[in-house]
C-alpha positions as a printed NumPy array, in Angstrom:
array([[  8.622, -65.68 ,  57.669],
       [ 12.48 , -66.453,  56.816],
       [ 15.154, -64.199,  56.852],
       [ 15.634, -65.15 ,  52.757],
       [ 11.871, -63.774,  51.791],
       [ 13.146, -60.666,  52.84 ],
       [ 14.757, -60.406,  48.948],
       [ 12.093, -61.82 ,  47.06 ],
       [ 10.077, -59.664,  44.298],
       [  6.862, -59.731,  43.396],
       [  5.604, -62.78 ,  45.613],
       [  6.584, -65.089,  43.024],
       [  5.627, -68.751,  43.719],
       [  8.538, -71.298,  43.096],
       [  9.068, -75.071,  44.132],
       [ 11.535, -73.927,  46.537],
       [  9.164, -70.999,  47.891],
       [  6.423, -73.422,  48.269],
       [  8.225, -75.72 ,  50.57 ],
       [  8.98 , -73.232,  52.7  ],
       [ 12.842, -74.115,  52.231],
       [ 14.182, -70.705,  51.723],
       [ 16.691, -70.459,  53.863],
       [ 18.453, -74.27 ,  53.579],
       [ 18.219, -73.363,  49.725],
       [ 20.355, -69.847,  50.695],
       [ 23.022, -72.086,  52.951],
       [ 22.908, -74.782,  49.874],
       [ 23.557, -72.134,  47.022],
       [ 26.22 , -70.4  ,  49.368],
       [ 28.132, -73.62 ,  50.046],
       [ 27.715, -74.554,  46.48 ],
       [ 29.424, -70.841,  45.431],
       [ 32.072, -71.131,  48.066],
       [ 33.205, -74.849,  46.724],
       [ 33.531, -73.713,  43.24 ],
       [ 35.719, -70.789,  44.114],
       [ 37.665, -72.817,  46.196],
       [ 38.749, -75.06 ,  43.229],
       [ 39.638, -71.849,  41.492],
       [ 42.081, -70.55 ,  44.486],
       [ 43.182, -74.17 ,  44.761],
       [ 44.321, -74.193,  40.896],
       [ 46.119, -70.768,  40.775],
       [ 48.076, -71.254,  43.669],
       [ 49.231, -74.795,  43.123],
       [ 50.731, -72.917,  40.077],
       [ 52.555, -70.322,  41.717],
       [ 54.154, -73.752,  44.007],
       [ 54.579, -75.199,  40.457],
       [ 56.4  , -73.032,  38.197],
       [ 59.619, -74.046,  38.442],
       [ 59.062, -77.7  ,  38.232],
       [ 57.022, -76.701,  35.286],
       [ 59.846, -74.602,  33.633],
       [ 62.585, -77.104,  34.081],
       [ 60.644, -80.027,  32.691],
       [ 59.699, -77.959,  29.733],
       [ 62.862, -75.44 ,  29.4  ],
       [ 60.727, -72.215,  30.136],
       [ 62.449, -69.162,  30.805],
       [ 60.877, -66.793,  33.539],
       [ 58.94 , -64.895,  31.785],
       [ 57.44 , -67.992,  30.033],
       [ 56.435, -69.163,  33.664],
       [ 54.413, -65.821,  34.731],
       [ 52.747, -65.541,  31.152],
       [ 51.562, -69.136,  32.22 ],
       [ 49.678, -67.51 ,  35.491],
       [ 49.193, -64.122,  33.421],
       [ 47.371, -66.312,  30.361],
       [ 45.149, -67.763,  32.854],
       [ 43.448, -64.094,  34.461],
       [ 43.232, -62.711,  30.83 ],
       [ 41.492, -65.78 ,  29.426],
       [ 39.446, -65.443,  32.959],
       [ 38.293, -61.696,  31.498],
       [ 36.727, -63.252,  28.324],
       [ 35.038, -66.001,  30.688],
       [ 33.675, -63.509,  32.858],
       [ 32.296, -61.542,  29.936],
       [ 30.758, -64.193,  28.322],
       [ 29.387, -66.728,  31.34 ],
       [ 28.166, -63.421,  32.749],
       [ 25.991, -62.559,  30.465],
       [ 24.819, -66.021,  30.037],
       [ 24.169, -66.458,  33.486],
       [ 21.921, -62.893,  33.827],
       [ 19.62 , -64.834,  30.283],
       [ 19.868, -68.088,  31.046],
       [ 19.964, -68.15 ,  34.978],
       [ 22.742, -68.641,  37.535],
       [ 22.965, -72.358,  38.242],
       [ 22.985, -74.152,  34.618],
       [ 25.532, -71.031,  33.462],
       [ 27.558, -71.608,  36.769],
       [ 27.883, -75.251,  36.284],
       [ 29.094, -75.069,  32.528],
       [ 31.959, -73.003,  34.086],
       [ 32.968, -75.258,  36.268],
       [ 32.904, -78.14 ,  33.819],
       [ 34.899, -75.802,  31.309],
       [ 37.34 , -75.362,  34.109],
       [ 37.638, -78.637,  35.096],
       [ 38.274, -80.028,  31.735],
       [ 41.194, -78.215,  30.194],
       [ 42.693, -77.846,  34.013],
       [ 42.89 , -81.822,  33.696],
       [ 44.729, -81.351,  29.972],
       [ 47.199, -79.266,  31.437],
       [ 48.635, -82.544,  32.483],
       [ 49.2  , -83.759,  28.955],
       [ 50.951, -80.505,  27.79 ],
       [ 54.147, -81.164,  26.107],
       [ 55.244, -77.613,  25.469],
       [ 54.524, -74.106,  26.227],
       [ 52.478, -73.273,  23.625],
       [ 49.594, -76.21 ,  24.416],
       [ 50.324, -75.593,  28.262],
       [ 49.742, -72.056,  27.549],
       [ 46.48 , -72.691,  25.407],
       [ 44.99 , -75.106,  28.284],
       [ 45.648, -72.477,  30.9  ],
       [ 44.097, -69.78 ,  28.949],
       [ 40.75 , -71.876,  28.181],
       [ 40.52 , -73.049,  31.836],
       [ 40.977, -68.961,  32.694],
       [ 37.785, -68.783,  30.69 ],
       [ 35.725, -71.222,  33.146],
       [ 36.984, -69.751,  36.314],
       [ 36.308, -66.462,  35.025],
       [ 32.348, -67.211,  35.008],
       [ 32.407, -68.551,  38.477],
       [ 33.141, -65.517,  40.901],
       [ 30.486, -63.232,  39.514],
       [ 27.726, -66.038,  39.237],
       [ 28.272, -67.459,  42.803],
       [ 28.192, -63.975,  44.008],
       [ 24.748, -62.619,  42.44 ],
       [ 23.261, -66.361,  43.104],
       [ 24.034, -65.356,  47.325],
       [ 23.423, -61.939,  46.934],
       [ 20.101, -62.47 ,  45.858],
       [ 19.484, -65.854,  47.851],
       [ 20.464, -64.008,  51.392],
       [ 18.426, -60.697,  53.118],
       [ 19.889, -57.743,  52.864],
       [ 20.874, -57.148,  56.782],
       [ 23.458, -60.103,  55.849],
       [ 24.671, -59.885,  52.531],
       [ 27.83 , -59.01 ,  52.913],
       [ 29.102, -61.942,  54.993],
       [ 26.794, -64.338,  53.071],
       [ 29.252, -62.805,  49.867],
       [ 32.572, -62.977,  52.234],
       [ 31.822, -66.58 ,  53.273],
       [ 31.93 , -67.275,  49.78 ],
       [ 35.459, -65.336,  49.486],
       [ 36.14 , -67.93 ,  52.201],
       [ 36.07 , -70.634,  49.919],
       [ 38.881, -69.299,  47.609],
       [ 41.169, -68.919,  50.363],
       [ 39.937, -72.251,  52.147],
       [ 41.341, -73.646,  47.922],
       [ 44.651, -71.648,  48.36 ],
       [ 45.302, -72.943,  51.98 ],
       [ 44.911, -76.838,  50.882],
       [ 46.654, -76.33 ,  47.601],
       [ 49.636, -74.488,  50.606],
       [ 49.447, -77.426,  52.602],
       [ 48.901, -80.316,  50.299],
       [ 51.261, -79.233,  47.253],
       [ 54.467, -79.871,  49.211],
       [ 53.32 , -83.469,  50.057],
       [ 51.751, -84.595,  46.514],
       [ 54.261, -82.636,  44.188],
       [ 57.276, -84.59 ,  44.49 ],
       [ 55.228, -88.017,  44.656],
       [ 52.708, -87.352,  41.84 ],
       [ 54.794, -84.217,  39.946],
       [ 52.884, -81.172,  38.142],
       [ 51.41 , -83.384,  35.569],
       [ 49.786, -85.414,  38.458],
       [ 48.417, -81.647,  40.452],
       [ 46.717, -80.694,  37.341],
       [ 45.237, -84.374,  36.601],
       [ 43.298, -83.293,  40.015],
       [ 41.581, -80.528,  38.538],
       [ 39.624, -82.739,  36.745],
       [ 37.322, -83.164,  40.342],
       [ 35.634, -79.86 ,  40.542],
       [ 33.588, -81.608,  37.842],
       [ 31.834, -83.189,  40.282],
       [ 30.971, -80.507,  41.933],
       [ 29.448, -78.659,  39.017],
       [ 27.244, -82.228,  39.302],
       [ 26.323, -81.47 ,  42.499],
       [ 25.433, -77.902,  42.249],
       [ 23.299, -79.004,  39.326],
       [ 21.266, -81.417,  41.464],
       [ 20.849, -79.225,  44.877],
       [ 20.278, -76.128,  43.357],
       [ 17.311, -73.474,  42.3  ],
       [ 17.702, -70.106,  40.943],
       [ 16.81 , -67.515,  43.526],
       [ 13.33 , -66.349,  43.6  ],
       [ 14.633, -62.535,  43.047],
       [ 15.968, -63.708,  39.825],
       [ 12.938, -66.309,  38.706],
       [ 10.993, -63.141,  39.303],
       [ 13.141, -60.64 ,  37.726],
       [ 12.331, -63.259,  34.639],
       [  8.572, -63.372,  34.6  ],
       [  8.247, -59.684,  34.248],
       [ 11.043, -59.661,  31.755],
       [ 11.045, -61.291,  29.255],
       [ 13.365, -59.852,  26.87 ],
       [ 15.792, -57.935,  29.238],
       [ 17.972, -57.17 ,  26.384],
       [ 21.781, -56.31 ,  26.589],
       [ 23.248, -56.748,  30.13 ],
       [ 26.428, -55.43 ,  28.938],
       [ 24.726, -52.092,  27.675],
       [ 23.384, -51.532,  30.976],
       [ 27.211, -51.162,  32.762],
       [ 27.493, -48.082,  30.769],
       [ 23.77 , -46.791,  30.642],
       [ 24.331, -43.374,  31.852],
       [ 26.696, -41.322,  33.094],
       [ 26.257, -42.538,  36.817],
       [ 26.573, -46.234,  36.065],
       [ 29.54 , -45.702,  33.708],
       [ 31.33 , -43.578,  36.469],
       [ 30.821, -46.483,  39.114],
       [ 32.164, -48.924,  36.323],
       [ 35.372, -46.89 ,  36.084],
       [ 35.265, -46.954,  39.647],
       [ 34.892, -50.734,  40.38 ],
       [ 37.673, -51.084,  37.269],
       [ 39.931, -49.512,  39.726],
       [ 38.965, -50.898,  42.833],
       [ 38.916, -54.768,  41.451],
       [ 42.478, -53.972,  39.885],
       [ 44.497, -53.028,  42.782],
       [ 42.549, -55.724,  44.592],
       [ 43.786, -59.009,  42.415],
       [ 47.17 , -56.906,  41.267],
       [ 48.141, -56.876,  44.96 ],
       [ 46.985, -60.481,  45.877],
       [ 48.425, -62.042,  42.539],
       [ 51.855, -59.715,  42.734],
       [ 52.08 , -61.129,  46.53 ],
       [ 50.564, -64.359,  46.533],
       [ 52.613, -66.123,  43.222],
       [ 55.98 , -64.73 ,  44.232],
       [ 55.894, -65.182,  48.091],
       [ 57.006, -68.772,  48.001],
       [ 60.054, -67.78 ,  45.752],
       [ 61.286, -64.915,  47.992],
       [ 60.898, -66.903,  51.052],
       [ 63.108, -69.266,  49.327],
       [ 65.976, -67.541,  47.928],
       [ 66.211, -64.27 ,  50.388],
       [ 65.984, -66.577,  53.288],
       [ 66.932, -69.997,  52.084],
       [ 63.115, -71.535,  52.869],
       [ 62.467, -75.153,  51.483],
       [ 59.442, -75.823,  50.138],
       [ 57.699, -77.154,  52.945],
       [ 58.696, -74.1  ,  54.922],
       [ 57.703, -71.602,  52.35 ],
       [ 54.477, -73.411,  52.504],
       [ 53.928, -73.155,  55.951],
       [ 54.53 , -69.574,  55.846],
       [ 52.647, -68.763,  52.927],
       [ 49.657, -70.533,  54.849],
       [ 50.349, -68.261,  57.999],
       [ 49.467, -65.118,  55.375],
       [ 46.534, -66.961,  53.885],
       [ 45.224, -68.256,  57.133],
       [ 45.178, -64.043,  58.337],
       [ 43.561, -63.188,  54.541],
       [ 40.695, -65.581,  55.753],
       [ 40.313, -63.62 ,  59.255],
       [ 40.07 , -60.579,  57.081],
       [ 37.301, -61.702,  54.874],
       [ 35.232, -63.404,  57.939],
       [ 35.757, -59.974,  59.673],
       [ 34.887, -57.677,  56.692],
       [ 31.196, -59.026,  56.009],
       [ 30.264, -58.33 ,  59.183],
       [ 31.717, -54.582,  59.33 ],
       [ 30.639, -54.308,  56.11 ],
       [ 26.818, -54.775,  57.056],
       [ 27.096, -53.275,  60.495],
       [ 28.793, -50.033,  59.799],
       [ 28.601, -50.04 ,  55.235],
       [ 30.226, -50.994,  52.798],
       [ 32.406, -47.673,  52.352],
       [ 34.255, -47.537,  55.731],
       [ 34.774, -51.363,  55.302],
       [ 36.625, -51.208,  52.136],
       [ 38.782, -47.891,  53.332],
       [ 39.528, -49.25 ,  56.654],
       [ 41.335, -52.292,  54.587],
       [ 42.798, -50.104,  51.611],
       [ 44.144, -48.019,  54.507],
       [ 45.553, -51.074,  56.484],
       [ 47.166, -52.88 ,  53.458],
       [ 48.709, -49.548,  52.035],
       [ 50.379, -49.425,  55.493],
       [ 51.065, -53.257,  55.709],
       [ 52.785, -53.47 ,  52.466],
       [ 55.458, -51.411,  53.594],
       [ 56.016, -53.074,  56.732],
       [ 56.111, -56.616,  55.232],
       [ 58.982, -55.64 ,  52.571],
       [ 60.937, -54.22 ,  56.053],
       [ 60.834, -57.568,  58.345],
       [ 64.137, -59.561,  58.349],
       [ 63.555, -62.118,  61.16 ],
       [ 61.266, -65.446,  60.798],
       [ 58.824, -64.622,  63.498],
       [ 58.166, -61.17 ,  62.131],
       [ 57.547, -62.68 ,  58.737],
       [ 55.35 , -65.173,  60.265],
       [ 53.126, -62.556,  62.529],
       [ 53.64 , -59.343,  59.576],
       [ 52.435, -62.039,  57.077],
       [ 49.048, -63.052,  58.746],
       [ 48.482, -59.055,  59.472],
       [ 49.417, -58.064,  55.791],
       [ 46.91 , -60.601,  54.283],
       [ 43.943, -59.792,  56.695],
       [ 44.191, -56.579,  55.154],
       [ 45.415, -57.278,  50.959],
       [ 42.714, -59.63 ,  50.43 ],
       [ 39.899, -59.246,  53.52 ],
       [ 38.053, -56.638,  50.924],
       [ 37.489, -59.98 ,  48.919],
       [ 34.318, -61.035,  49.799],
       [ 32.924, -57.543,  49.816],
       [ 33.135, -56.92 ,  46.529],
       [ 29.936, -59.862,  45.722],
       [ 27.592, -57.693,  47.889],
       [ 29.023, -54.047,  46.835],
       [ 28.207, -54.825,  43.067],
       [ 24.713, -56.62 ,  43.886],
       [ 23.55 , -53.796,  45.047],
       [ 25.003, -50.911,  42.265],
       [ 23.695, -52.979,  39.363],
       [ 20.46 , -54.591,  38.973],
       [ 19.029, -58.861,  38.155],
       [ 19.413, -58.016,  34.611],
       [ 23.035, -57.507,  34.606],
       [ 24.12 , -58.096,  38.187],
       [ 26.258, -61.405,  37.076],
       [ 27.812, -59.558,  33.821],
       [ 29.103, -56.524,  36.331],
       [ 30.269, -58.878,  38.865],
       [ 32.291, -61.1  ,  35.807],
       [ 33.016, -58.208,  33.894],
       [ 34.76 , -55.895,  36.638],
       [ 36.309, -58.232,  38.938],
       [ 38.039, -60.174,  35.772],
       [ 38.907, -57.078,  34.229],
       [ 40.591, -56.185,  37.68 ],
       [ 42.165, -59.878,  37.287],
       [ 43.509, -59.018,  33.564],
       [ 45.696, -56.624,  35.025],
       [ 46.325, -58.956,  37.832],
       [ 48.001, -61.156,  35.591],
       [ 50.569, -58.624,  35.181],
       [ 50.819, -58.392,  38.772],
       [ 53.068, -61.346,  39.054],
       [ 55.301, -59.958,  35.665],
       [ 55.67 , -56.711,  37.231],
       [ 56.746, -57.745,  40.39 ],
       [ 59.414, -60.263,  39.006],
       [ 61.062, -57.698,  36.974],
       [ 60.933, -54.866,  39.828],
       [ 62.506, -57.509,  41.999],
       [ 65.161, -58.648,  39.413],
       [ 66.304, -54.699,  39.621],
       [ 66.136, -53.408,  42.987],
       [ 64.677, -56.552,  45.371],
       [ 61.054, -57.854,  45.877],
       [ 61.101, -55.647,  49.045],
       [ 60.74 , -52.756,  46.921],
       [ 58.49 , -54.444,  45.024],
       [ 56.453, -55.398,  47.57 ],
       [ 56.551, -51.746,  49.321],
       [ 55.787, -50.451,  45.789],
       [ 52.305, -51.546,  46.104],
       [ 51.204, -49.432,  48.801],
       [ 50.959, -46.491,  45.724],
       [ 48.03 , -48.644,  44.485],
       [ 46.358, -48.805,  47.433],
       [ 46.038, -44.969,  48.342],
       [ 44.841, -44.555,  44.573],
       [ 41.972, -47.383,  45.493],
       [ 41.25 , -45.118,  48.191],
       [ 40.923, -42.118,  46.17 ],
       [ 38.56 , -43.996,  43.36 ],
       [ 36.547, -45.515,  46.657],
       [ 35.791, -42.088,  47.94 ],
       [ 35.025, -40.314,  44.541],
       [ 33.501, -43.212,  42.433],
       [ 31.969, -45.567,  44.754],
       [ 28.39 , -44.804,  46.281],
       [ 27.174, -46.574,  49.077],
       [ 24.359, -48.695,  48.75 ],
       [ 23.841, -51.204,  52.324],
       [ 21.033, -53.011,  52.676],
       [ 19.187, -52.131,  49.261],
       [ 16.644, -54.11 ,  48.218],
       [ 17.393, -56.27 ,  45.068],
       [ 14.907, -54.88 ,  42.862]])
């Protein structure tokens, strides 16, 4: 018997069950996951390398530029709402790939934007695509892999937003000044064919074709995040948790390249190279954390890493000489964003098929809402007293995360997907 039928309901027959194919249909639908998100890391942090080509072709002041990035996450929480609960009626592949395509699309316009205000508009609508594709790719793993390895089948998926952010790190300093912004947006127009792809190679997990047969009328997936007093108290906790998570990637990741630049006089291609360095460590710390995760749980996972980036933070804002930054910035990011990937498996298994893509979507783009403040926040701390303090500053978010892990968040390893 595969490792996959360990997940499946009811015994429910399927094409893919019937071929015996389970477990080349659970690597296909995580590679598929992981290559979407990847085109979503790749977008954001092109913009962050971006933003001030982007405000001196168009006369933006500062704050115009973040609200670009900041437009983006909040159109990303009306995505996530939406493709969510689409995705937990209609099914996780056809609801994933209309996300991508919606991405794709109005990513592409960007590059015929003559203003802010139909820049802004393009980056809010493409925030709605991307914000379906986290949650969906996650419950279409979750419920594709057993439980003994869901939590790096979820990370490895993480792994393909930072594998997005590292090209966009190393490729944006070669392509920008040849092709300009206009020409790195016109390349968003690819993860189109991907959705294609995806379309073709992939089935809906069995869990979920199952959850279906008995169901037939679920009803309101949304409902169910605040059924009772439990499940409303672990949906302020995951609020939290996913807040501090993309506030303290977003405040870091989008400014980075600027400090590195005018604190220590970094070009571009330098800034790049040490902005990969601190990528390159976040993708250690997501490959790591799925395996803790399903070896030890998912609680001392996630507080380990809350612990270690409260710490790291501080650090980071204190290192003056380039081969600190280099080494502190690989350590910091293990630690900010290794709890990525952990977050797919953690929900999967506090919510249930009916509404496991609508709490994924829901909490983690909520958590990227106030993200997108993340980068406003830390531009106007830094305008006042330095982006060290800024920087340092976030450490205070972190030891609240702890706090709302360890009173909010049960722990659930290795339950069955019922």
């Amino acid at each position: 018997m595969s490792q996959v039928q360990d997940v499946i309901l009811g015994g429910a027959e399927t094409p893919v069950a019937r071929t015996g194919d389970r477990d080349a249909e659970a690597r296909r639908a995580l590679w598929g996951s992981a290559l979407g998100y990847a085109m979503d890391g790749f977008d954001l942090l092109i913009l962050g390398f971006m933003l001030t080509a982007i405000s001196k072709d168009l006369h933006l002041t500062q704050p115009k530029a973040a609200s670009l990035v900041t437009g983006t996450l909040v159109g990303a929480v009306v995505g996530g709402l939406i493709f969510g609960m689409l995705s937990d009626r209609l099914g996780r592949v056809r609801v994933l790939t209309w996300s991508i395509v919606l991405f794709a699309v109005f990513t592409g316009l960007c590059a015929l934007a003559q203003g802010y205000w139909d820049l802004l508009t393009y980056r809010v609508i493409a925030g709605i695509g991307l914000g379906g594709e986290f949650g969906i790719g996650m419950a279409l793993v979750a419920e594709a892999w057993p439980a003994s390895k869901r939590a790096r089948a979820t990370s490895y998926v993480g792994l393909g937003w930072q594998f997005g952010v590292l090209t966009a790190a190393l490729v944006t300093p070669i392509l920008l000044p040849i092709i300009g912004w206009r020409g790195m947006f016109a390349l968003g127009v690819f993860p189109a064919v991907v959705a294609y792809v995806i379309r073709r190679k992939l089935h809906e997990p069995d869990v979920f074709i199952a959850h279906k047969a008995r169901t037939a009328n679920a009803g309101s997936s949304l409902r169910a995040l605040v059924a009772d007093a439990e499940t409303t108290r672990i949906g302020i906790g995951m609020i939290i948790l996913c807040s501090v998570q993309n506030f303290g990637y977003y405040g870091i990741m989008i400014w980075l390249p600027n400090y590195l630049s005018t604190r220590f006089g970094y070009g571009l291609t330098q800034s790049a190279l040490w902005t990969a360095v601190t990528i390159a460590g976040m993708a250690l710390g997501i490959f790591l954390f799925g395996h803790v995760a399903d070896r030890f749980g998912r609680r001392p996972a996630f507080l380990t890493y809350m612990l270690g980036a409260a710490i790291m933070v501080v650090v980071y804002s204190q290192l003056t000489t380039a081969i600190a930054l280099l080494i502190g910035g690989a350590v910091m990011g293990f630690f900010v964003n290794g709890m990525l990937g952990g977050y797919g498996a953690l929900m999967s298994e506090l919510y249930p098929t009916a509404a496991r893509a609508t709490a994924q979507n829901v909490f983690f783009n909520i958590g990227r809402a106030v993200a997108g403040f993340g980068p406003l926040v830390v531009g106007i701390v830094s305008a006042a007293y330095g982006f060290p303090t800024a920087i340092a500053g976030l450490a205070l978010l972190y030891l609240i995360d702890i706090v709302a892990l360890l009173t909010l968040i049960p722990e659930r390893r290795g339950v069955d997907l019922a």
